[in-house]
N, C-alpha and C positions, 0 to 999 in steps of 0.2 A: 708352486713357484718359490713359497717363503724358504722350504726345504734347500732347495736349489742354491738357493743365497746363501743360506749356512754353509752348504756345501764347501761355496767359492769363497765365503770370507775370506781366508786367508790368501788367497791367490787375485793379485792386482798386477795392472800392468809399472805402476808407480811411475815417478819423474824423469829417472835418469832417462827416459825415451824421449820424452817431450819436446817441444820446439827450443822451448828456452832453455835447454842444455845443449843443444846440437853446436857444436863448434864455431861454425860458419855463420852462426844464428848471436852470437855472442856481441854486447854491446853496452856501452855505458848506459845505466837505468837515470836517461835525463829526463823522462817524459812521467806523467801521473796517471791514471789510469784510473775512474770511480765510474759508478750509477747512481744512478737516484732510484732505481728499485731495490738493488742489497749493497750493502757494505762486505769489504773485502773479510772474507772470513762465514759470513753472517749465509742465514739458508736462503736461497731463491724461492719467489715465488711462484703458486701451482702454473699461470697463467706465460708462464716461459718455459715452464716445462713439457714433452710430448703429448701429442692428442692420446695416447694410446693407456696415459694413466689418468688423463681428464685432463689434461693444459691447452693450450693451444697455438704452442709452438710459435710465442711472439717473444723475438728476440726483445733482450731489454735494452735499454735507455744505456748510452754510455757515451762517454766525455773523457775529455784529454787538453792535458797544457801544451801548450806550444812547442810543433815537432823542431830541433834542430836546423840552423840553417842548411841549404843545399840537401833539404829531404823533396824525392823526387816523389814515393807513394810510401802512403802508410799499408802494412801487411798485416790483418788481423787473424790472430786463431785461436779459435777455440778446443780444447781436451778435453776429457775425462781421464783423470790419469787414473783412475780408480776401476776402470773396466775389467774383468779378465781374462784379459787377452794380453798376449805378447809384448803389443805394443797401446799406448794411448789412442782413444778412438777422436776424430775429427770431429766437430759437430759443426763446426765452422771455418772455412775460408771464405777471405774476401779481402781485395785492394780497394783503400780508398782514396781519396782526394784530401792531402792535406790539411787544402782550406777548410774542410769540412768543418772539424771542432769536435762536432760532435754526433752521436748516431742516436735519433730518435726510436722509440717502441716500434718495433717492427721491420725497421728498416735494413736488416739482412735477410730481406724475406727471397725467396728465387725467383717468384714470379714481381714480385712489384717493389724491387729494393730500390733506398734512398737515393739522393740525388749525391753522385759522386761514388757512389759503389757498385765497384763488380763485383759480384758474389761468384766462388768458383767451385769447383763440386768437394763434398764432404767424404768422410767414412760411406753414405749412405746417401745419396741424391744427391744436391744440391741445395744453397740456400742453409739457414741457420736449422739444427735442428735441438732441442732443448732437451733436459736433463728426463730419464725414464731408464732409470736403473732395475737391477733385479731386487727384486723385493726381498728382504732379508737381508741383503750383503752387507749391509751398513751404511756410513754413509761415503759419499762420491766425491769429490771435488772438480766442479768445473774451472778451467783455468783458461780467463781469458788474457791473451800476449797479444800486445802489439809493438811492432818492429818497426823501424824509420828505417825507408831506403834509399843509399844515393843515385842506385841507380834504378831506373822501372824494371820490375820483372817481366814484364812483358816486349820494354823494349820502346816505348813511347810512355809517356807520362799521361794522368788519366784528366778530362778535359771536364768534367764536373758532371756529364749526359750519364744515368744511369745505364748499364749493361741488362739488357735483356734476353739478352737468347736471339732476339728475331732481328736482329740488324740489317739492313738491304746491303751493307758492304760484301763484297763479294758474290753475291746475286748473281746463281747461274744465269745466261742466256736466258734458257727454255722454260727459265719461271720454277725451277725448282727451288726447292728450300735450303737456303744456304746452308755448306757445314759448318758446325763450330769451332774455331779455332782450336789446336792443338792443345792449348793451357786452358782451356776451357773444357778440354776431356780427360784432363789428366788427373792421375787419382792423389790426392792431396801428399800422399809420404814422399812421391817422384816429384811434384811439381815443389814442397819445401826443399828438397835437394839443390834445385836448379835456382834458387835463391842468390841473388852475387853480393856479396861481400862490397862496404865495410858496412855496418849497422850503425847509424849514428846514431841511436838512440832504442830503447827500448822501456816496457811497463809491464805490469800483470796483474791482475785485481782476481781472486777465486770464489768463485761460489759453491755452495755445499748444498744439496739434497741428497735425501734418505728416504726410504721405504720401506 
């Protein structure tokens, strides 16, 4: 695998893909964006990073100053603009609730996210998925953006209930399992598309693992 990595060193999907270049994505940088588990720049730790190199795939701890007035949801994403692939890999979507402030360890999880957050599906499932590069490549940079929006991407503004998958809204008759809404199947590069304009604010904090 270390091979492998050598291999790809030089082949990254880089920024110019990223959310925070996409045109429609563009917005005055009024908001701040930190953790209290890394500083921007600085490496993540194991315990955010994937099960699959020992982590355990808890998002971390993250905070923000006060979104812009007439901000209806805040848009969070997470990248790896360092993968090699085409394009940047998602590790995270998810709308929240302005009032929030802030997102405690863990709380982008799919199954049991924070109060105020819908987690929507990633590169790979759903839910946050943490930094488990190929071994060798170098290092990674994760790049979390978050966006202020005036209008809800979905269309209603989010009411502070977390989103779990199993909502009785829409509850067939015959007691079958509801479907999930359309933006809740949709695969993160199509559902950032569908993003409306203007951005009243945006931030981005990176964190960097290697292997």
């Amino acid at each position: 695998m270390t091979l492998l990595g050598r291999l790809l060193r030089n082949r990254r999907a880089g920024e110019a893909h990223s959310a925070w270049h996409q045109p429609h994505l563009r917005g005055p940088e009024l908001l701040t964006l930190t953790s209290q588990d890394f500083e921007d720049g600085a490496a993540m730790a194991l315990r955010n990073c994937a099960k699959h190199i020992g982590g355990t795939d808890l998002s971390p701890h993250l905070a923000w100053t006060p979104p812009p007035p007439g901000t209806a949801q805040l848009l969070l994403v997470v990248e790896d603009i360092d993968i090699p692939l085409a394009k940047p890999a998602v590790h995270c979507l998810a709308l929240i609730d302005p009032a929030a402030g802030q997102l405690e360890p863990g709380a982008l999880s799919a199954r049991h996210p924070g109060p105020g957050v819908r987690v929507l599906r990633s590169t790979v499932g759903r839910g946050y998925h943490g930094p488990g590069p190929i071994k060798g490549h170098g290092p990674h940079h994760y790049v979390f953006q978050l966006f202020a929006l005036q209008t809800p991407l979905d269309g209603t503004p989010l009411d502070g209930t977390p989103f779990d998958g199993n909502s009785s809204e829409g509850t067939p008759s015959d007691g079958a399992a509801p479907a999930a809404p359309p933006m809740d199947r949709a695969r993160p590069r199509t559902l950032l598309a569908t993003v409306p304009p203007p951005i009243l604010g945006r931030a981005r904090l990176t964190g960097v693992f290697e292997r």
